[in-house]
Every structure is written in structure tokens, then in C-alpha cells.
C-alpha positions, 0 to 999 in steps of 0.5 A: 244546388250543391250541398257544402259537405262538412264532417266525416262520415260514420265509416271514416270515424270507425276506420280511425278508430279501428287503425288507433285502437290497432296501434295501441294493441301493438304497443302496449304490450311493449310498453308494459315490458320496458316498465318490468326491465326498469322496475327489475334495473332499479331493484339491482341498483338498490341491492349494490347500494346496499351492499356498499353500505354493508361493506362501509359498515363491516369496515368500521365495526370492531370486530368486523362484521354485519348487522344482524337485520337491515334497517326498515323502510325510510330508515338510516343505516347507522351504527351503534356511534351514530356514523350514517352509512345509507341515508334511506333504505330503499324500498321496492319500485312496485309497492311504495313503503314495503321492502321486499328485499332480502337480506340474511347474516351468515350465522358463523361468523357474521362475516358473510351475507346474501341480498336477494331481490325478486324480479319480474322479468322471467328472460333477465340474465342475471337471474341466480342460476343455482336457486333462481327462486328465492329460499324460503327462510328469507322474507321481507321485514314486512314478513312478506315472500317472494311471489315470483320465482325468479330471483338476483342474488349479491353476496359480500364481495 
């Protein structure tokens, strides 16, 4: 009489779980780091738009100069006309609906300015060399501070 074997054993499951579970130590570590050079990507894009805002808005401004804060979060940036010059400011792709972008009006002449943006990725080339963390008098709308130390820094053009 021969027995119909059908199944797996006990051994075969736990090897293809030893061989997926192998897989996925090796991968997500690399999965995590992709997500961080995206997040600090799109960080550098919301700080060129906004600088490109400012520049239409310094533009337009008798006398020519910055606004004195950013708008918050999901608000337009206009001017005292109602001409729109960023439909949505925008927020930082970790926390939903905070802004944790930095931005501060040279007190002079209100000619000049510095956005800052905090990043994750501790390797990324663009990190501000002479101060690569973030000055302590810029925080966030929210008040919140930077809470890493590394930091991508636009001045006006």
C-alpha cells in the first residue's frame, strides 16, 4: 500500500520562512532609506517654490521687499491686492498640516531672506555647510525647532 503524501512538512515551511524573513531584513532597511531621500527631495522643491513666490512677490511690492512671515499651512500667499502668488503653501511630507519650514526677513531692509528646511538624510550633499544645523531663532509657524541637525538652506537670489 502506498500513502498519497500531500502538504509540506513542518522543516520545508520554517526554511521558507527563514529565506522570506532573510529577504525582508535585507530589503527594508533600503526601503526606509529611499522613503528619507524622498521625503528630503520634495522638502527642497517646497523651498524653491516658495522662493519663487517671494521673488513674484518682491516684484510686484512698491517698495520692493519681502513679506514679513509666510502665510500658514493650506493658506495663499497674496498681497495686500489680492493678486495670489502660491495657491497653497506647503506643508512638510513627515507631519501632515504643520510647516516646518523656516523662513526669516532680513531686518535691514527687508531685501533679503533665508528659507531653511530640515533633513533627514545625514549623507545628502546639499546639507548647508557653514551651519548645518538650523539657527536657533528660526522656528516654525507652529513654534516648533528643527529636530535634526542637518539643514538645506535658499537665500534670495
Amino acid at each position: 500500500m502506498i500513502k498519497n503524501k500531500r502538504g509540506f512538512t513542518l522543516i520545508e515551511i520554517l526554511v521558507v520562512i527563514a529565506i522570506l524573513a532573510g529577504l525582508v531584513a535585507i530589503l527594508l532597511p533600503n526601503l526606509m532609506e529611499t522613503r528619507i531621500r524622498a521625503r528630503d527631495t520634495r522638502r527642497k522643491s517646497d523651498l524653491k517654490n516658495i522662493q519663487k513666490a517671494l521673488e513674484l512677490y518682491k516684484q510686484s511690492q512698491t517698495p520692493n521687499s519681502y513679506p514679513s512671515q509666510l502665510p500658514t499651512v493650506c493658506s495663499s500667499l497674496t498681497d495686500v491686492n489680492g493678486v495670489l502668488y502660491m495657491q497653497k503653501t506647503p506643508s512638510d511630507p513627515s507631519t501632515q498640516c504643520q510647516f516646518n519650514y523656516y523662513y526669516k526677513r532680513g531686518a535691514a531692509d527687508f531685501q533679503t531672506y533665508v528659507l531653511y528646511a530640515c533633513l533627514e538624510n545625514a549623507q545628502d550633499p546639499e546639507v548647508n555647510t557653514e551651519s548645518p544645523s538650523c539657527p536657533n531663532d528660526f522656528t516654525t509657524i507652529t513654534g516648533q525647532s528643527c529636530t535634526t541637525s542637518r539643514c538645506y538652506k535658499l537665500t534670495e537670489p
